[in-house]
DSSP file (Angstrom, degrees, kcal/mol; ACC not computed):
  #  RESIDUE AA STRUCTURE BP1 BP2  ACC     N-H-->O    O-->H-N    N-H-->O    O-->H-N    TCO  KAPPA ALPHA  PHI   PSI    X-CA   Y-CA   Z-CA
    1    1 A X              0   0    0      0, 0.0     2,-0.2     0, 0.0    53,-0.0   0.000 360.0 360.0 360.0 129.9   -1.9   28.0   -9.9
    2    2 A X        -     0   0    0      2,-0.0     2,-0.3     0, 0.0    43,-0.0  -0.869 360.0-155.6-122.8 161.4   -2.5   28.9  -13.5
    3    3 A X        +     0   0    0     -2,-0.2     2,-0.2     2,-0.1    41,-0.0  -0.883  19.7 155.9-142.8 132.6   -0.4   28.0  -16.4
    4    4 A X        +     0   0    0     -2,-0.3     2,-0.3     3,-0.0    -2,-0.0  -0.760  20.9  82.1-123.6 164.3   -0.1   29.7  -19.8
    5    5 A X  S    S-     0   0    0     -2,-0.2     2,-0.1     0, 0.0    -2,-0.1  -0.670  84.1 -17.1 148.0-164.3    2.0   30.3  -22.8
    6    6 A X        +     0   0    0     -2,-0.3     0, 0.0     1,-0.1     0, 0.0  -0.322  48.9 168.8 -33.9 119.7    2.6   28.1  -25.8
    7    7 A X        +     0   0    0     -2,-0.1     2,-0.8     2,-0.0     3,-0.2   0.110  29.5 134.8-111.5  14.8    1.7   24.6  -25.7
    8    8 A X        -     0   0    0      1,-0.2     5,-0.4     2,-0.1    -2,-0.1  -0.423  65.3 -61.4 -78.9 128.1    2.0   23.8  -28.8
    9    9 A X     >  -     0   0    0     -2,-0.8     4,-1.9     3,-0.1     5,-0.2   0.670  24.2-149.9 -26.4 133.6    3.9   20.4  -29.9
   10   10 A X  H  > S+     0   0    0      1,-0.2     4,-3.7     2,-0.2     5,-0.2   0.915  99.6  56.5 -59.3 -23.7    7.5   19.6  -29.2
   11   11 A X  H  > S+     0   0    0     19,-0.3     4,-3.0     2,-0.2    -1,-0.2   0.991 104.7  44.8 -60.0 -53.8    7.5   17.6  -32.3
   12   12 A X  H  > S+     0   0    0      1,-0.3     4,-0.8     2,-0.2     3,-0.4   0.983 116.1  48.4 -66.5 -61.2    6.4   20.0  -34.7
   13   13 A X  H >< S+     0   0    0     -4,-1.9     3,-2.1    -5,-0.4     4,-0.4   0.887 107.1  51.7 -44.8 -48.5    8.8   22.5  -33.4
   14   14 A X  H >X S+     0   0    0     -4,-3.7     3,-2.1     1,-0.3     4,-1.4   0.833 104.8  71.7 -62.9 -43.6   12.0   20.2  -33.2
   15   15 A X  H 3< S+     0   0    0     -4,-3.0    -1,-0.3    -3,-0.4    -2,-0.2   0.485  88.7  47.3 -30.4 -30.4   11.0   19.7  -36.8
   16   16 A X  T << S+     0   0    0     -3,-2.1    -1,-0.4    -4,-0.8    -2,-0.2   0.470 120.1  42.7 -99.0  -2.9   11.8   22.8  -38.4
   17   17 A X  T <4 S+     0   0    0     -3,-2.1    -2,-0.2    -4,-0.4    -3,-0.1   0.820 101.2  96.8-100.5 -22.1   15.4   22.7  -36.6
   18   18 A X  S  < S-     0   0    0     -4,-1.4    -3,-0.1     1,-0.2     2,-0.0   0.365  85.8 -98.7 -51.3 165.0   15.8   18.8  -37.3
   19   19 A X        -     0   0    0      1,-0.1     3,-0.3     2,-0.0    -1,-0.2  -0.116  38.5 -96.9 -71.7-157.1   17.5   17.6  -40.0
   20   20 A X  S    S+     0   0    0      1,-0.2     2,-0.7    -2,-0.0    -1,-0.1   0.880 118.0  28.2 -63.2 -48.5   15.7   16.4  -43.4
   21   21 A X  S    S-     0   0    0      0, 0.0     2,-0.4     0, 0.0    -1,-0.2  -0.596  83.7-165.0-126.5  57.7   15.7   12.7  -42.2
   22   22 A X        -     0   0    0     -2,-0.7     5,-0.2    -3,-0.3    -7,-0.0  -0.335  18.5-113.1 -98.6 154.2   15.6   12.6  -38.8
   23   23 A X     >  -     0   0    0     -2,-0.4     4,-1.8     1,-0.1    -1,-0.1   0.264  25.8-103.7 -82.7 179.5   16.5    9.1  -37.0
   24   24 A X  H  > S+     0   0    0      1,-0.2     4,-0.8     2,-0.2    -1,-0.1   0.626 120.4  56.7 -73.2 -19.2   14.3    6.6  -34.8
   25   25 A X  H >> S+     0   0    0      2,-0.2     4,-1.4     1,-0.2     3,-1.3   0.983 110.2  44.5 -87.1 -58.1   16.1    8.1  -31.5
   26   26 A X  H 3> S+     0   0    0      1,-0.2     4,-2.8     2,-0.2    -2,-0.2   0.846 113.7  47.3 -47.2 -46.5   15.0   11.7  -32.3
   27   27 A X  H 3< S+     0   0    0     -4,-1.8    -1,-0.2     2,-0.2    -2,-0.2   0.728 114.1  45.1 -74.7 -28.8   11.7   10.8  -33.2
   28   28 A X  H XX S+     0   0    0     -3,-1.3     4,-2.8    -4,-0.8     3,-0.7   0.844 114.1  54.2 -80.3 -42.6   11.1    8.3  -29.8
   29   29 A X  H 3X>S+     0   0    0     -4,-1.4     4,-2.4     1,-0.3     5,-0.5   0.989 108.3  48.7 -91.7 -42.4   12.6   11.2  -27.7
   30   30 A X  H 3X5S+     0   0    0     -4,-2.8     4,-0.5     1,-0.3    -1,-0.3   0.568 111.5  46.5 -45.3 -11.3   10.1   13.8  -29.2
   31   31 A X  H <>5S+     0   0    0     -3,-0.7     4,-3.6     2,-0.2    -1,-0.3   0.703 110.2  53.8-110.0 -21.6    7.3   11.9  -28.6
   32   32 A X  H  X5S+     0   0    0     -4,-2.8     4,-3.5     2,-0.2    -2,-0.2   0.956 110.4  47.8 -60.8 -39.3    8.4   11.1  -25.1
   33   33 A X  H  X5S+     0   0    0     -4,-2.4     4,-0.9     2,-0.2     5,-0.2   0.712 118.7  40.7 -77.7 -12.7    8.8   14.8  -24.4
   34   34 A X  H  X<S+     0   0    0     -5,-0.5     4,-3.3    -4,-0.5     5,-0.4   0.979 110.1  59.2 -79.2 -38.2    5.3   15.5  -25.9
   35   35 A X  H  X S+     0   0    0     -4,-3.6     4,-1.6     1,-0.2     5,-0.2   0.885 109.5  41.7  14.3 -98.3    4.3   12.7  -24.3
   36   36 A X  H  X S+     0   0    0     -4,-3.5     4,-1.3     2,-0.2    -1,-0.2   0.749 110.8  51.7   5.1 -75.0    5.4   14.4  -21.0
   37   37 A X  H  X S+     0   0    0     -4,-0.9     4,-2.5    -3,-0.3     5,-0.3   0.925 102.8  60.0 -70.9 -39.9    4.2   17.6  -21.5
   38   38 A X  H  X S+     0   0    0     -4,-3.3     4,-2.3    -5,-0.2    -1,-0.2   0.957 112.6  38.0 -55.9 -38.0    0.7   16.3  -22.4
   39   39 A X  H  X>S+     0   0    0     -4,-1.6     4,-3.3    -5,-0.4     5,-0.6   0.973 112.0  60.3 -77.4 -40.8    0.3   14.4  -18.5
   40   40 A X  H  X5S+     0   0    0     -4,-1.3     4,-1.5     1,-0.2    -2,-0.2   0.914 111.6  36.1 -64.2 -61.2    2.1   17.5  -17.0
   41   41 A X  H  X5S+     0   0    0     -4,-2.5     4,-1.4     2,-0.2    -1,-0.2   0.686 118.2  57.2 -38.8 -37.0   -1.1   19.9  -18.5
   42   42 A X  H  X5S+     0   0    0     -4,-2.3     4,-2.9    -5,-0.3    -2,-0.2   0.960 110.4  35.3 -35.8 -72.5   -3.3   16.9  -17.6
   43   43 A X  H  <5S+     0   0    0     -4,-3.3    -2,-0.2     1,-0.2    -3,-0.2   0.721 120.2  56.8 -84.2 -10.7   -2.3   16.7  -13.7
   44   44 A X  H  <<S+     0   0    0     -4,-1.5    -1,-0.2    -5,-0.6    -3,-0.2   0.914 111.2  41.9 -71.5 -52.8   -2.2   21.0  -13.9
   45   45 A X  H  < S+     0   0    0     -4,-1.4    -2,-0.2    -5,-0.1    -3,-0.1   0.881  91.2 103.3 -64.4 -47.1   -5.7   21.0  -15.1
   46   46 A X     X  -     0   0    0     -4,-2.9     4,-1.9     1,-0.2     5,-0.1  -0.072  65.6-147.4 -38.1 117.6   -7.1   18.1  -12.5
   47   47 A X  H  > S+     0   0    0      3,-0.1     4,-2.5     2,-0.1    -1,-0.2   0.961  95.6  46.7 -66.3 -25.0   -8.8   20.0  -10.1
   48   48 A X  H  > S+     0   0    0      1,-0.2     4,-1.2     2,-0.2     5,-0.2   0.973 111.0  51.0 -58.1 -60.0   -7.7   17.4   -7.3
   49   49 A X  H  > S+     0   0    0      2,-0.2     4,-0.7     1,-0.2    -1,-0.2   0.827 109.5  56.3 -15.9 -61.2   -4.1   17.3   -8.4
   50   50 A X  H >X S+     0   0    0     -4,-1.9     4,-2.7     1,-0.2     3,-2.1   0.974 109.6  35.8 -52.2 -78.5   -4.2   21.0   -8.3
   51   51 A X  H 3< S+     0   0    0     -4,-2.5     4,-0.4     1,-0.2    -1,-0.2   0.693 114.0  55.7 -63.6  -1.1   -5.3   21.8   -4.5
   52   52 A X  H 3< S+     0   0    0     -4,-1.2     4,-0.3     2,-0.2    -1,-0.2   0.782 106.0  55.5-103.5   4.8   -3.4   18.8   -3.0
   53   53 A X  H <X S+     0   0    0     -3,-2.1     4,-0.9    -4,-0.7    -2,-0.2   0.839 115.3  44.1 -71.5 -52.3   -0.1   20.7   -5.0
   54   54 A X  T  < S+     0   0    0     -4,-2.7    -2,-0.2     2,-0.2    -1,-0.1   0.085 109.3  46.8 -98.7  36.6   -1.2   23.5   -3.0
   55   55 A X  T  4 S+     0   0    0     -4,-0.4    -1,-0.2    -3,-0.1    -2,-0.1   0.226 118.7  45.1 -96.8 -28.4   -1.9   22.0    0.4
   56   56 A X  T  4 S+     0   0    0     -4,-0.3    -2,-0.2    -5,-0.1    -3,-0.1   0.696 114.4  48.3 -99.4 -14.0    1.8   20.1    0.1
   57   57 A X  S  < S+     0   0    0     -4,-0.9    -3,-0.2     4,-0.1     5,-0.1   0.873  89.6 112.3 -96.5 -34.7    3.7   23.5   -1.3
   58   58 A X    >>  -     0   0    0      1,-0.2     3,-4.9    -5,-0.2     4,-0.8  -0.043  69.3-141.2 -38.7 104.0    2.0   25.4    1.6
   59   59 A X  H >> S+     0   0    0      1,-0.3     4,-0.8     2,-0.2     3,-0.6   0.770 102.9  56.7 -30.8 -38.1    4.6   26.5    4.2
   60   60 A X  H 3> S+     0   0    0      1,-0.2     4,-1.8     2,-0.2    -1,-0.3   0.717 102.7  65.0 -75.0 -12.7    2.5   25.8    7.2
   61   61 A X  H <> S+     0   0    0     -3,-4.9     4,-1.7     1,-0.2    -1,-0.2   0.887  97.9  49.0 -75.5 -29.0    2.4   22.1    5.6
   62   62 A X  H <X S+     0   0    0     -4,-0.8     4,-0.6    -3,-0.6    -1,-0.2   0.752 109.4  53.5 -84.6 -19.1    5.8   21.3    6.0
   63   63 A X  H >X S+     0   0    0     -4,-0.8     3,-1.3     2,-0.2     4,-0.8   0.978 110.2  53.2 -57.5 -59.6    5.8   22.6    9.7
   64   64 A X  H 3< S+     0   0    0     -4,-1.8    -2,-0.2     1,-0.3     4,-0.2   0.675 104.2  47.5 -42.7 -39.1    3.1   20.4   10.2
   65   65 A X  H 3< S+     0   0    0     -4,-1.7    -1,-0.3    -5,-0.2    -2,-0.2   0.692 102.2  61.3-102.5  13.1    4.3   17.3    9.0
   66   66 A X  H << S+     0   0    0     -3,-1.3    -2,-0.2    -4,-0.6    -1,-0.2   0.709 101.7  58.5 -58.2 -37.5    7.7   17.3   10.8
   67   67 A X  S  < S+     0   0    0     -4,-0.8     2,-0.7     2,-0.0    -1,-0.2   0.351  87.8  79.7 -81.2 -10.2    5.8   17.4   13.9
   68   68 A X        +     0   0    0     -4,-0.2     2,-0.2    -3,-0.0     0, 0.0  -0.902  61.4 137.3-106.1 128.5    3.9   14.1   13.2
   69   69 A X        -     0   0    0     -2,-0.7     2,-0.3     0, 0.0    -2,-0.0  -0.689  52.3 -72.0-127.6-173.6    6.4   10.9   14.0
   70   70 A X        -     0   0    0     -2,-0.2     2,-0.7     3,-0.0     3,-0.1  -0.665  35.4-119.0 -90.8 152.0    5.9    7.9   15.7
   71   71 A X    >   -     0   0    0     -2,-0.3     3,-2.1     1,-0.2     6,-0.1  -0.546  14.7-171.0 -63.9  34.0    5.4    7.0   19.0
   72   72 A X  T 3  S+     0   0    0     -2,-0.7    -1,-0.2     1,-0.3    -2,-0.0   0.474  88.0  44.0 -69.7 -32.1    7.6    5.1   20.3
   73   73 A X  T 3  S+     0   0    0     -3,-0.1     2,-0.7     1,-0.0    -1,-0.3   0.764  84.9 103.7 -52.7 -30.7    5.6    4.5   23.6
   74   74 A X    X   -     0   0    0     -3,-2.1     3,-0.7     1,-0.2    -3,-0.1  -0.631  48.5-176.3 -95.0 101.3    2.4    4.0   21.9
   75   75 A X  T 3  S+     0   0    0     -2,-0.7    -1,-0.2     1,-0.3    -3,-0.0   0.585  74.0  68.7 -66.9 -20.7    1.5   -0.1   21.8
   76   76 A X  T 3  S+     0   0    0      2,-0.1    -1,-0.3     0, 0.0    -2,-0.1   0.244  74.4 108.7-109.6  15.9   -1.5    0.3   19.9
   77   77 A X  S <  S-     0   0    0     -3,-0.7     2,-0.4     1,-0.1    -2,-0.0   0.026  72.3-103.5 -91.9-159.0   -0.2    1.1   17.1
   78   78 A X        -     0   0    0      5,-0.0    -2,-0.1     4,-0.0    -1,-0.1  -0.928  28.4-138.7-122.8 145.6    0.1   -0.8   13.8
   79   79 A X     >  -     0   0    0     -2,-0.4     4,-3.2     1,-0.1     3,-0.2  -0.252  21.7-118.3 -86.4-178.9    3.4   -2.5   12.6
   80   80 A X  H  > S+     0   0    0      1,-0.3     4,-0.5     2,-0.2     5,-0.3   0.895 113.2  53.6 -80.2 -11.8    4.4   -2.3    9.3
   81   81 A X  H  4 S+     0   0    0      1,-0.2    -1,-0.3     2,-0.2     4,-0.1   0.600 115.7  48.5 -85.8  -0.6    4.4   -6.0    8.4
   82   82 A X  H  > S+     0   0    0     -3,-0.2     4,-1.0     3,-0.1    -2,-0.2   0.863 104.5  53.2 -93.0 -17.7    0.6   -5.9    9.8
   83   83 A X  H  < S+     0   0    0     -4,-3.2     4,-0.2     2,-0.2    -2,-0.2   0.486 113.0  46.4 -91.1   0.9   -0.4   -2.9    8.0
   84   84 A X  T  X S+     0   0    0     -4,-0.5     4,-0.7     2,-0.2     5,-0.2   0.476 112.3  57.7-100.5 -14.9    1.1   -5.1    4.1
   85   85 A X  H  > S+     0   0    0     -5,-0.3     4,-1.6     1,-0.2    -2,-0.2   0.981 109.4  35.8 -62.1 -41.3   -0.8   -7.8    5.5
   86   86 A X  H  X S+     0   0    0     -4,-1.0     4,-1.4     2,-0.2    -2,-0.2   0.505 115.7  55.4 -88.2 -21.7   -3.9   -6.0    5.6
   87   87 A X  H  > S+     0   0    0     -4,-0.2     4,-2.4     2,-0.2    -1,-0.2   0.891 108.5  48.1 -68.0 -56.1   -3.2   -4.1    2.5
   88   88 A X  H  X S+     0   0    0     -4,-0.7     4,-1.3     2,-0.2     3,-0.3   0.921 106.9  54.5 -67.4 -43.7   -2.8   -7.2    0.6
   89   89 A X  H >< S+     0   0    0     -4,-1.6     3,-1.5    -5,-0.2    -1,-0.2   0.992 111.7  42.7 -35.7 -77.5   -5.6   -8.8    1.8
   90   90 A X  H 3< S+     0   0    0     -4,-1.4    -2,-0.2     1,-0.2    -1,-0.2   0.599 103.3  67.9 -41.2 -23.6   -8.0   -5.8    0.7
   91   91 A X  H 3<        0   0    0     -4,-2.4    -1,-0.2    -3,-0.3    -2,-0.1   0.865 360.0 360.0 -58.2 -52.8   -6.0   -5.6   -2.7
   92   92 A X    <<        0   0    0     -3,-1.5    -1,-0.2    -4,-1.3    -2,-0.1   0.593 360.0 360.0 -30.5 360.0   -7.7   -9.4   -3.7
């Protein structure tokens, strides 16, 4: 997955349409949508990010994980208040 065009900042654009003066809301929401954009080009660029976007978009993936449930037979398995026990331990 590649992505191109413009990237150039929302601020600076919204600027030339803005008014002259424009208020503390405008200014917070522009830097939240550059903000944004910037992680979105970030996690695009991560190679890791990248193939596990296109292991999870992969048709055959979604087959695959329908088919995996739980067991309901299966004893050995772990419940879930032992597997936050065990989390939370390892967390310390």
């Amino acid at each position: 997955m590649h992505i191109t065009g413009n990237v150039s900042s929302t601020a600076g654009n919204l600027q030339a349409r803005a008014p002259s003066a424009p208020s503390a809301e405008s200014a917070r929401i522009r830097n939240d949508v550059d903000a944004a954009r910037n992680t979105a080009l970030s996690a695009l660029n991560n190679g890791r990010f990248r193939v596990m976007l296109e292991q999870i978009s992969d048709p055959r993936a979604s087959g695959t994980l329908m088919t995996m449930s739980a067991d309901s037979n299966n004893t050995s398995g772990t419940d879930l208040n032992t597997a936050l026990s065990r989390y939370d331990e390892n967390s310390k």
